[in-house]
Kinemage of the C-alpha trace (Angstrom):
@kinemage 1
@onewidth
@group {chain A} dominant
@subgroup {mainchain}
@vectorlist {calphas} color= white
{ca unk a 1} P 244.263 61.925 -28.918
{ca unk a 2} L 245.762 58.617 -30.344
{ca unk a 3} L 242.412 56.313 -30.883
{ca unk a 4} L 243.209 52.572 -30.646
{ca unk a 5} L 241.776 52.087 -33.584
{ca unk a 6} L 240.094 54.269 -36.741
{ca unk a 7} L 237.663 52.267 -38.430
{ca unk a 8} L 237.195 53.990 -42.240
{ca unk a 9} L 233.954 53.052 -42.953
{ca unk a 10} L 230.783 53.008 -40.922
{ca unk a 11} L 228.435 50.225 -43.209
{ca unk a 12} L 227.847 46.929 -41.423
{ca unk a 13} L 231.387 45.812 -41.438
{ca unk a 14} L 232.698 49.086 -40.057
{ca unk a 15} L 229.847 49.385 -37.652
{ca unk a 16} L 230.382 45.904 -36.535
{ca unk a 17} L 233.812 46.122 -35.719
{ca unk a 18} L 233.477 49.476 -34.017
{ca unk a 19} L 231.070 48.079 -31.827
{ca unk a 20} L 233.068 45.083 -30.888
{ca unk a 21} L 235.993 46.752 -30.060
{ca unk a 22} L 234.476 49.274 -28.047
{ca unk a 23} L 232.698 46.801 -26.102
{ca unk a 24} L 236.773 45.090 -25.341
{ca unk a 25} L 237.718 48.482 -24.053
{ca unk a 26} L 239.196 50.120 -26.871
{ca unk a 27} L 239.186 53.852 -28.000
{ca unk a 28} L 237.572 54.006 -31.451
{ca unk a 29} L 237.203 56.565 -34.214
{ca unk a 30} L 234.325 55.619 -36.785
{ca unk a 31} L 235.129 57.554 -39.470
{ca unk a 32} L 232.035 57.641 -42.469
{ca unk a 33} L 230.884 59.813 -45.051
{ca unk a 34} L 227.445 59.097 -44.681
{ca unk a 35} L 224.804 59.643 -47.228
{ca unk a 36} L 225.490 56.812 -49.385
{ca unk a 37} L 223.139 54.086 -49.847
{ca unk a 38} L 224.195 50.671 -51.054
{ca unk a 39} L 222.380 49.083 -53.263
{ca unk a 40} L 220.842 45.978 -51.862
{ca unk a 41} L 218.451 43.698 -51.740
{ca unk a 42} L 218.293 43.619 -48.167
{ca unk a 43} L 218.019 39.833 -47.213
{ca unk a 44} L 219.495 38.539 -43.608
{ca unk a 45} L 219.726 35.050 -42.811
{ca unk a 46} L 217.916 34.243 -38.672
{ca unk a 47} L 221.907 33.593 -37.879
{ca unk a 48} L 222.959 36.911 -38.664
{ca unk a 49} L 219.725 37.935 -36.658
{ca unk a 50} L 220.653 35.792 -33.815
{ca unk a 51} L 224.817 36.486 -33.572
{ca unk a 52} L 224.354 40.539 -34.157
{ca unk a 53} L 221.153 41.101 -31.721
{ca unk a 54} L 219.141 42.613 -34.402
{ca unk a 55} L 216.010 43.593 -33.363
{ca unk a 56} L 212.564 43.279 -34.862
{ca unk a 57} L 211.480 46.814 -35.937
{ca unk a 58} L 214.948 46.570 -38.247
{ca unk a 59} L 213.267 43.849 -40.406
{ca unk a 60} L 210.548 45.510 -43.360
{ca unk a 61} L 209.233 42.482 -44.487
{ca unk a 62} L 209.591 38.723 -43.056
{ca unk a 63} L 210.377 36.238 -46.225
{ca unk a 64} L 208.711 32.701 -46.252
{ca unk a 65} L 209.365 32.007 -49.988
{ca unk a 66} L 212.031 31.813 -52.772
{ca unk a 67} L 211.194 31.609 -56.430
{ca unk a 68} L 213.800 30.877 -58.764
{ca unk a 69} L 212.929 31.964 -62.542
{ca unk a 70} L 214.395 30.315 -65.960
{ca unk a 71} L 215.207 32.228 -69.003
{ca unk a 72} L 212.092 30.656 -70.615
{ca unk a 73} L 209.939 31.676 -67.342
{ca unk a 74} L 209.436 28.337 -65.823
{ca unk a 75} L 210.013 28.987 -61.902
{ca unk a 76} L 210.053 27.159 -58.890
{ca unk a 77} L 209.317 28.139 -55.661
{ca unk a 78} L 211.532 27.489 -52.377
{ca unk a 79} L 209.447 27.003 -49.161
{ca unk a 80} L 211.797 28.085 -45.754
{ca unk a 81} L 210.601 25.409 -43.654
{ca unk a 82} L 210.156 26.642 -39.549
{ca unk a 83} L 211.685 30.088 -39.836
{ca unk a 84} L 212.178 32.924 -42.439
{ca unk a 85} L 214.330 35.294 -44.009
{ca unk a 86} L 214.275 38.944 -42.667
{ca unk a 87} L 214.428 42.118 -44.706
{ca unk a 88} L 216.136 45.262 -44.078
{ca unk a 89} L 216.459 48.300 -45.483
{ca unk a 90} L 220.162 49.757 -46.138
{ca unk a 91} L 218.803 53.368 -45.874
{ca unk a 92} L 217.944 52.953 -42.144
{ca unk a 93} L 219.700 49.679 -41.418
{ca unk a 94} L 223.031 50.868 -42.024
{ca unk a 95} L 222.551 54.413 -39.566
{ca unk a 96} L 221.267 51.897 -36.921
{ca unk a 97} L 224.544 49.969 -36.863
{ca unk a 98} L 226.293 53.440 -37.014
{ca unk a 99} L 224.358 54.627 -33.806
{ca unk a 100} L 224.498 51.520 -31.961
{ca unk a 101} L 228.651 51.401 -32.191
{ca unk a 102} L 227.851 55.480 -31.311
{ca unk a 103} L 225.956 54.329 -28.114
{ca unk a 104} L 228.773 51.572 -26.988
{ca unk a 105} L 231.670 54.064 -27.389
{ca unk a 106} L 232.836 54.690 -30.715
{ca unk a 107} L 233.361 58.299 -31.290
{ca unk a 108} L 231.670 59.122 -34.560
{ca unk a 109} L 233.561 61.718 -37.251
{ca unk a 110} L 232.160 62.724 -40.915
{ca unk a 111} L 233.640 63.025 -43.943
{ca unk a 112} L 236.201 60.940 -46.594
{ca unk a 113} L 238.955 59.124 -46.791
{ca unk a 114} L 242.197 60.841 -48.083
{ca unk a 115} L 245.168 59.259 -47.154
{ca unk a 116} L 247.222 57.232 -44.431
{ca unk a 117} L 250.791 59.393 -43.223
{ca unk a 118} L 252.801 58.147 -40.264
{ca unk a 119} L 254.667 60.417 -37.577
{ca unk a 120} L 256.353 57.503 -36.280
{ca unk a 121} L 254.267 56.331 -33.387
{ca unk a 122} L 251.174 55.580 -35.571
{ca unk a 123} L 249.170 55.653 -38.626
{ca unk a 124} L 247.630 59.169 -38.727
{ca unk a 125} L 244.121 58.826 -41.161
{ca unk a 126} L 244.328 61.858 -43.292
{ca unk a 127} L 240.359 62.573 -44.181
{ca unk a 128} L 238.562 65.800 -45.744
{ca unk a 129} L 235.653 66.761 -43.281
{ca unk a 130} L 232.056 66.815 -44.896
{ca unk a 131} L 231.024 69.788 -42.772
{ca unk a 132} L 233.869 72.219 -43.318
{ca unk a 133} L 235.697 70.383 -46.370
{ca unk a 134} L 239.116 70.720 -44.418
{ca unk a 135} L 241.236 68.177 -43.991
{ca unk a 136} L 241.894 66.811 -40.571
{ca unk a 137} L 243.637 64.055 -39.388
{ca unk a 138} L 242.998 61.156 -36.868
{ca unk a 139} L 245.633 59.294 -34.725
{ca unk a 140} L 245.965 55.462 -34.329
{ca unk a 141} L 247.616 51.916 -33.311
{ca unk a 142} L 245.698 50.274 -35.717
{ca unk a 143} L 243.115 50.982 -39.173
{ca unk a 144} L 240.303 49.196 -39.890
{ca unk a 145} L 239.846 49.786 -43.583
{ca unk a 146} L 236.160 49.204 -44.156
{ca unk a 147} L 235.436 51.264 -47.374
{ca unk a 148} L 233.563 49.103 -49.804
{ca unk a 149} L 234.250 47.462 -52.890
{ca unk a 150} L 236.962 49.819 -54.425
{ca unk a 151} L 238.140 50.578 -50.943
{ca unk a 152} L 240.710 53.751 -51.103
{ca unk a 153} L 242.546 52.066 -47.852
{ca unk a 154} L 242.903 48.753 -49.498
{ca unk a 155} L 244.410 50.920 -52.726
{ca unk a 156} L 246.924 52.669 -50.533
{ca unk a 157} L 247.774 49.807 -48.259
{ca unk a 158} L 247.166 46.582 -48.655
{ca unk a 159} L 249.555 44.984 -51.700
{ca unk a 160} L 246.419 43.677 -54.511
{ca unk a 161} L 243.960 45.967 -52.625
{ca unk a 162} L 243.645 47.463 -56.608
{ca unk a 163} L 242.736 44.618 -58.087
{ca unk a 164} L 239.705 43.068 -56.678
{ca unk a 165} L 237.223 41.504 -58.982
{ca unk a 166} L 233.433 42.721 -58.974
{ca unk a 167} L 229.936 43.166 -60.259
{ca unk a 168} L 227.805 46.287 -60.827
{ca unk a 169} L 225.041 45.626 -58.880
{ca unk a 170} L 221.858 48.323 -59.548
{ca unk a 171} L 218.422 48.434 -58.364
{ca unk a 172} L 215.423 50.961 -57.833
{ca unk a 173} L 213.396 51.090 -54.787
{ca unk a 174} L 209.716 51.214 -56.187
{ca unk a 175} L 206.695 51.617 -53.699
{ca unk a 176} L 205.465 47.923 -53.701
{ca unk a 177} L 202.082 47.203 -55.300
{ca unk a 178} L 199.285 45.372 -53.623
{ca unk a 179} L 199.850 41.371 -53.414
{ca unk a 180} L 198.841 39.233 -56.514
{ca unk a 181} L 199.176 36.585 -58.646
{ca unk a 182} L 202.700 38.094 -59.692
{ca unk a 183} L 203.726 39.969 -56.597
{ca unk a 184} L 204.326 38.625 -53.209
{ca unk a 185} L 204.825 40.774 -50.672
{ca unk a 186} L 206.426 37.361 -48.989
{ca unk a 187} L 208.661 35.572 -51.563
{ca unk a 188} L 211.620 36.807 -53.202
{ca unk a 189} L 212.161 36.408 -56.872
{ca unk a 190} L 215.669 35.427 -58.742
{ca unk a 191} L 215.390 35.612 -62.311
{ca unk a 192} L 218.297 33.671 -64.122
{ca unk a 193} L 217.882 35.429 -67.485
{ca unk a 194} L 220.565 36.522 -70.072
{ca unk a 195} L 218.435 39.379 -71.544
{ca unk a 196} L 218.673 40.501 -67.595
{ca unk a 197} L 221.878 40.192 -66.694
{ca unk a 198} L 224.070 38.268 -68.752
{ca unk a 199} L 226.101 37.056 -66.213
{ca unk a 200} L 224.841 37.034 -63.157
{ca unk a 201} L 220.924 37.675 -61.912
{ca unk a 202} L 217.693 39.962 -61.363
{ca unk a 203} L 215.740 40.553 -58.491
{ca unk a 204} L 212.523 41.672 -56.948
{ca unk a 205} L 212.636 41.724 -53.074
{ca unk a 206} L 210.374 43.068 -50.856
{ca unk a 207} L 210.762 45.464 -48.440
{ca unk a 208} L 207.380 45.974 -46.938
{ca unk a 209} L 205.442 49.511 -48.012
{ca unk a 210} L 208.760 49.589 -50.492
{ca unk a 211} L 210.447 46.513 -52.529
{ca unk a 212} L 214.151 46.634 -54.380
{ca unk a 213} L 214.409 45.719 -58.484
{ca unk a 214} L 217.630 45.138 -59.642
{ca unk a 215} L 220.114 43.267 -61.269
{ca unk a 216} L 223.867 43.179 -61.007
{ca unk a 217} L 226.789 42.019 -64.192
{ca unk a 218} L 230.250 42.245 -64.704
{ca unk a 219} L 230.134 42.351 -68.601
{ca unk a 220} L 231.235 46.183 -69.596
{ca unk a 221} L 228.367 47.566 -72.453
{ca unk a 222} L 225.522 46.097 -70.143
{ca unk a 223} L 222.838 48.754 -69.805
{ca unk a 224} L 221.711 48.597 -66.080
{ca unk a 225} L 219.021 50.594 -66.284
{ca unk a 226} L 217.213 49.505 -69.054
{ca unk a 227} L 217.978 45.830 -68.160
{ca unk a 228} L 216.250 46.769 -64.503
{ca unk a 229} L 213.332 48.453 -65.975
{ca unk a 230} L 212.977 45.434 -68.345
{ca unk a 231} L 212.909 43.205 -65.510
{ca unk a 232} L 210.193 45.308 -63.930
{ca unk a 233} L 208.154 44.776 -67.102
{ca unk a 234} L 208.341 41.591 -67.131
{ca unk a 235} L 207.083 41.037 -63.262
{ca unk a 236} L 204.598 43.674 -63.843
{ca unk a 237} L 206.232 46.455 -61.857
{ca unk a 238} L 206.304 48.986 -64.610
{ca unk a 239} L 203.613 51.043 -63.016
{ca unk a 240} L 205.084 51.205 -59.368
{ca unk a 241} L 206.439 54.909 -58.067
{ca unk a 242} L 209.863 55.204 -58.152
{ca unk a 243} L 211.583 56.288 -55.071
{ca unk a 244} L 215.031 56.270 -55.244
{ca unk a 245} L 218.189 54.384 -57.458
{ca unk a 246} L 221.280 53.207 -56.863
{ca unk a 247} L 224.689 51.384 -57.807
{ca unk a 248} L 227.820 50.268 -56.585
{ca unk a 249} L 230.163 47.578 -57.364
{ca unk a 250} L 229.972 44.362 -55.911
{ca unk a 251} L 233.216 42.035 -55.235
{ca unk a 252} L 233.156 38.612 -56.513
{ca unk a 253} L 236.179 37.130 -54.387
{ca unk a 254} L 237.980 37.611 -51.172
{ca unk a 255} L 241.928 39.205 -51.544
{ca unk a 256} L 244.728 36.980 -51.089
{ca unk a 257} L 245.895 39.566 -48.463
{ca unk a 258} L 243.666 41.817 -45.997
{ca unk a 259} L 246.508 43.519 -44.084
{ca unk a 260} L 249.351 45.332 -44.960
{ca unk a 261} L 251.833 43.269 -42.501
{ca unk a 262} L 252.148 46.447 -40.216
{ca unk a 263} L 248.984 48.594 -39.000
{ca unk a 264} L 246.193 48.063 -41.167
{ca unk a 265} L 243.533 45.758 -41.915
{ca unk a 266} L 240.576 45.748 -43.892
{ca unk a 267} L 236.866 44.125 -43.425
{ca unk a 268} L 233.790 43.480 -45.788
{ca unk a 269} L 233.370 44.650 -49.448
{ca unk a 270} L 237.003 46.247 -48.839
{ca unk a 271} L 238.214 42.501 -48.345
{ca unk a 272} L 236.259 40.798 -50.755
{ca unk a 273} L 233.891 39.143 -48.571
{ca unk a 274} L 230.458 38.858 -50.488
{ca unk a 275} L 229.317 35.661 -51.262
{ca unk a 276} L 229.900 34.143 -54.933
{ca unk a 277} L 226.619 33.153 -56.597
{ca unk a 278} L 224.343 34.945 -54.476
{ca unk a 279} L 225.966 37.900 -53.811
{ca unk a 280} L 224.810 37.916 -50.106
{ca unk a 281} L 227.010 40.156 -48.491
{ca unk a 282} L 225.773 41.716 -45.097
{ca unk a 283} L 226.176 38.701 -42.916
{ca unk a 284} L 229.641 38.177 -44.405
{ca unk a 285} L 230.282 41.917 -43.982
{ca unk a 286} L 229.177 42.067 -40.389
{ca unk a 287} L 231.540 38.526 -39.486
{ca unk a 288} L 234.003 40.389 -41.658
{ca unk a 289} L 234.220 43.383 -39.389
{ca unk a 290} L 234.272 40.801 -36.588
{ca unk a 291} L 237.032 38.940 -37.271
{ca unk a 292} L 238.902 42.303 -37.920
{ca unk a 293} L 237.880 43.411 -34.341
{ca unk a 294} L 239.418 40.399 -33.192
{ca unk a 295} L 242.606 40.566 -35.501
{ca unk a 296} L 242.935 44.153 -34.101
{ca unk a 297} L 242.763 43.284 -30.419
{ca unk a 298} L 245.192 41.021 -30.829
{ca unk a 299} L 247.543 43.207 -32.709
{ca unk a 300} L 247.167 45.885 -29.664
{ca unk a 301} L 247.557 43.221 -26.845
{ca unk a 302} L 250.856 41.324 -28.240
{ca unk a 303} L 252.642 44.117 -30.823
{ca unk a 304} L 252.903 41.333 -33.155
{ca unk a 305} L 251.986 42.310 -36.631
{ca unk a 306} L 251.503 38.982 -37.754
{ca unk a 307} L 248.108 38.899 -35.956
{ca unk a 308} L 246.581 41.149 -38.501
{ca unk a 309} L 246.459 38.154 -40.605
{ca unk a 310} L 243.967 36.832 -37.900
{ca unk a 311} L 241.085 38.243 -39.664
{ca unk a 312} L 241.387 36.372 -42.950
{ca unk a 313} L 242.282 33.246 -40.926
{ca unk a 314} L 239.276 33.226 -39.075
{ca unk a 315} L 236.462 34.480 -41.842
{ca unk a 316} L 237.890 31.101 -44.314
{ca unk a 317} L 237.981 28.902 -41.987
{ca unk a 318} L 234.448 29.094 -41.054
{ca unk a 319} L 233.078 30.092 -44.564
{ca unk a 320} L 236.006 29.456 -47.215
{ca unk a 321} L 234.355 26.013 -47.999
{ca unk a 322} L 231.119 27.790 -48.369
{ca unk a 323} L 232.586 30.574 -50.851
{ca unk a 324} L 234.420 27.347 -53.062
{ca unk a 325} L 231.495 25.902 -53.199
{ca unk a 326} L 228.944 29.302 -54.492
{ca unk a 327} L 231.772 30.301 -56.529
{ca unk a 328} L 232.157 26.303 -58.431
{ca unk a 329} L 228.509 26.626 -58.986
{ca unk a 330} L 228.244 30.518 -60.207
{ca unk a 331} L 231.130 29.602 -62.922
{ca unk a 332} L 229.276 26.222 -63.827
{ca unk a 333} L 225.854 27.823 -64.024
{ca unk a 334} L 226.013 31.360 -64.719
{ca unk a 335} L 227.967 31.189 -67.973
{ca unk a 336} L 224.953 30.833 -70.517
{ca unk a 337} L 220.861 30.734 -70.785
{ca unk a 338} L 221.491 26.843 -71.339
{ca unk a 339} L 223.082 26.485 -68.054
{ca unk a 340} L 220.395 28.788 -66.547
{ca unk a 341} L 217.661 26.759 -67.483
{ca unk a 342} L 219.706 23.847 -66.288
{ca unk a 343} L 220.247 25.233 -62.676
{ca unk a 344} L 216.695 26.337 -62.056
{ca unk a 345} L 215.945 22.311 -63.336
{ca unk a 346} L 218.400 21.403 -60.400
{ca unk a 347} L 216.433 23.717 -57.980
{ca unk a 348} L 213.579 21.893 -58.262
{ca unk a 349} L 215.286 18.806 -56.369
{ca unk a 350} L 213.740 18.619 -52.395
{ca unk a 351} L 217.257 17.483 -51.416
{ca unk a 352} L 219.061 20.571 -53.374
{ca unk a 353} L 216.276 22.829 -51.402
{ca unk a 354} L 216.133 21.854 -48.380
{ca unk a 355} L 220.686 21.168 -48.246
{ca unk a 356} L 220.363 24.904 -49.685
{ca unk a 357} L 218.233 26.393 -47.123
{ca unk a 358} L 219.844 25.000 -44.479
{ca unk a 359} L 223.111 26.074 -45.424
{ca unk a 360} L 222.379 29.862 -46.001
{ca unk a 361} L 219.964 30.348 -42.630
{ca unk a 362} L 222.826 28.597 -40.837
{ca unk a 363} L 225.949 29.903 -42.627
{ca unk a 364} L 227.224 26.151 -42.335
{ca unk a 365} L 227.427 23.524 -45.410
{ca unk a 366} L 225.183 20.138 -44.596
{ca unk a 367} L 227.280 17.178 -43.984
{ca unk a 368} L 225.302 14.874 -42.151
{ca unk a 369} L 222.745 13.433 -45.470
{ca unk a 370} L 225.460 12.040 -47.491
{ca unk a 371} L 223.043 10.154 -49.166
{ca unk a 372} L 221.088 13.021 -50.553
{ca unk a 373} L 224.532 14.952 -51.284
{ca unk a 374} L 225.614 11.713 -53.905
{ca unk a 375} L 222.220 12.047 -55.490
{ca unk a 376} L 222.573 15.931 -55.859
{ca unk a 377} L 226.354 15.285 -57.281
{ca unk a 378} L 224.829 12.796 -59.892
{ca unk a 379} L 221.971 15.284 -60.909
{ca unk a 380} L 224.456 17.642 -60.892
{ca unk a 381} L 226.905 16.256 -63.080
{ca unk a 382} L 223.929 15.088 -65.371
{ca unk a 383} L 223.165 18.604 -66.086
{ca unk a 384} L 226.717 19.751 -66.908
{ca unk a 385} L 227.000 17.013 -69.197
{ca unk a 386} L 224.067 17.258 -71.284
{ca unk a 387} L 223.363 14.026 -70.374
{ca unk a 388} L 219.593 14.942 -69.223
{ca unk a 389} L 217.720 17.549 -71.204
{ca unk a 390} L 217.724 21.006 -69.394
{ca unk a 391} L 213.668 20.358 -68.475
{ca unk a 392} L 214.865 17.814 -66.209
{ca unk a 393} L 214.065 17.703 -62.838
């Protein structure tokens, strides 16, 4: 059988665009390995809720809060005015999304990635089967290469697939403690501290009967587990059973090019799609594998390889603007303990919070208070030029 399309990769992005296309009437081959959790902290914005159907019994805890924490432990905290942030769980979020693109259509193989070969009619997907550990192969018009950060498709394929910048993001799921005066089983914590990660941040994040600890960096030497369990020292999570660990790199920018101008594009971590700054990256993942849906559709309806390029088209011109603008504030803020302080300062602004806020539950930058966006640009600018001191706020 010659499958429409083989999607290589079956985590939200893959999922995603399984789903879709199955749902247009297209043959689809969901190809995962399974087994492999990401580490995450778990956080979806209600628009991700809202534009993927998402239902409630996905979401382990409900978030109403957002403290941001300074190097020297001043913090402030974020309300989320008329709504919240939900919380998911990658261990049982990710097989949802897997068995919902199951139900819809997709036909579901397991094992890894080996190689793309052609016969002349197709791309034939080359992959070593987890049951037997034989190779097999599966026939397409089209790959969806959805196969994380150091994505072996985007290697093979897609020309600067090999070079994509990224993070080593690491946390431990602990068994959450009872709520305090430290821990809130309804407010996620962001520690901006260079004796946590030196370069980007820490987190606590709760998951319900579970919560994630981790921290992510770039800098090579950085030891992730010790920086992790000092973090869980210092928010007084030491104690707390551990239940499981895990790491994975994180990318820090979208490719230049997500197709390789002839049968195959790629979608989510494999494409560079998580968000500077924060590093949110299942809402961008899911649009990700969206737009690639749509980019493959289009391919298979008009022959033109060209459309391929649909997919990074689409994804920038609804969130490029957003990315520029994480990424100019990651490179302005992240860089020392100074700047740290500075940003946390910054955060303590009701204009910065409530702009922010609005922006990440509703994936759209604020344009209609330019008012309050001159007064942020002047605190701003304050900041970076040492003009105020960093207790400003």
């Amino acid at each position: 059988m010659r499958y429409d399309v083989v999607v290589v990769g079956g985590g939200p992005a893959g999922a995603t665009a399984a789903e879709d296309l199955v749902r247009s009437g297209h043959s689809v081959a969901l190809l995962d390995r399974e087994g492999r959790i990401k580490p995450c902290g778990g956080a979806i914005p209600p628009r991700l809720i809202a534009d993927f159907n998402i239902p409630d019994d996905q979401l382990v805890a409900k978030i109403n809060t957002a403290r941001m924490i300074s190097p020297s432990g001043r913090h402030v905290d974020i309300g989320i005015e008329g709504g919240f942030v939900g919380m998911v769980d990658r261990k049982d979020f990710d097989p949802f999304l897997r068995a919902r693109a199951e139900a819809a259509g997709a036909i579901r193989f397991t094992g890894t990635f080996v190689r793309i070969v052609r016969d002349g009619e197709g791309p034939e997907v080359i992959y070593r089967d987890k049951a037997t550990g034989e190779q097999r192969s599966l026939n397409a018009r089209v790959v969806i290469g959805a196969d994380g950060a150091r994505s072996d498709v985007a290697r093979a394929e897609v020309p600067g697939g090999d070079k994509i910048p990224y993070v080593i993001a690491y946390h431990e799921i602990i068994e959450a403690p009872a709520a305090s005066a430290i821990y809130d089983p309804t407010r996620c914590d962001v520690v901006y501290d260079g004796a946590i990660s030196p370069d980007f941040y820490g987190w606590v994040f709760p998951h319900g009967k579970s919560a994630s600890v981790g921290m992510g960096t770039g800098i090579d030497g950085v030891d992730l587990k010790q920086a992790t369990a000092d973090l869980r020292l210092a928010a007084g999570l030491e104690g707390c059973k551990t239940l499981r660990k895990e790491g994975a790199p994180i990318p820090l920018k979208p490719l230049d090019r997500w197709d390789n101008g002839r049968d195959v594009v790629l979608a989510g971590d494999a494409a560079g799609v998580v968000a500077p700054s924060s590093g949110e990256g299942i809402y961008y993942a899911m649009v990700g594998g969206r737009v690639a849906a749509t980019a493959a559709a289009a391919r298979l309806a008009s022959g033109r390889v060209k459309d391929l390029q649909l997919a990074r088209k689409l994804f920038l011109r609804e969130h490029g603007q957003v990315f520029r603008v994480l990424g100019a504030m990651q490179n302005a803020y992240y860089r020392s303990d100074e700047r740290r302080e500075r940003f946390v300062s910054l955060c303590h602004d009701l204009d910065v919070q409530k702009l922010t806020f609005e922006a990440y539950m509703n994936k759209k930058l604020v344009k209609s208070r330019p008012l309050a966006h001159l007064k942020i640009g002047l605190k701003n600018l304050a900041h970076l030029t040492r003009i105020v001191s960093p207790l400003y706020t």
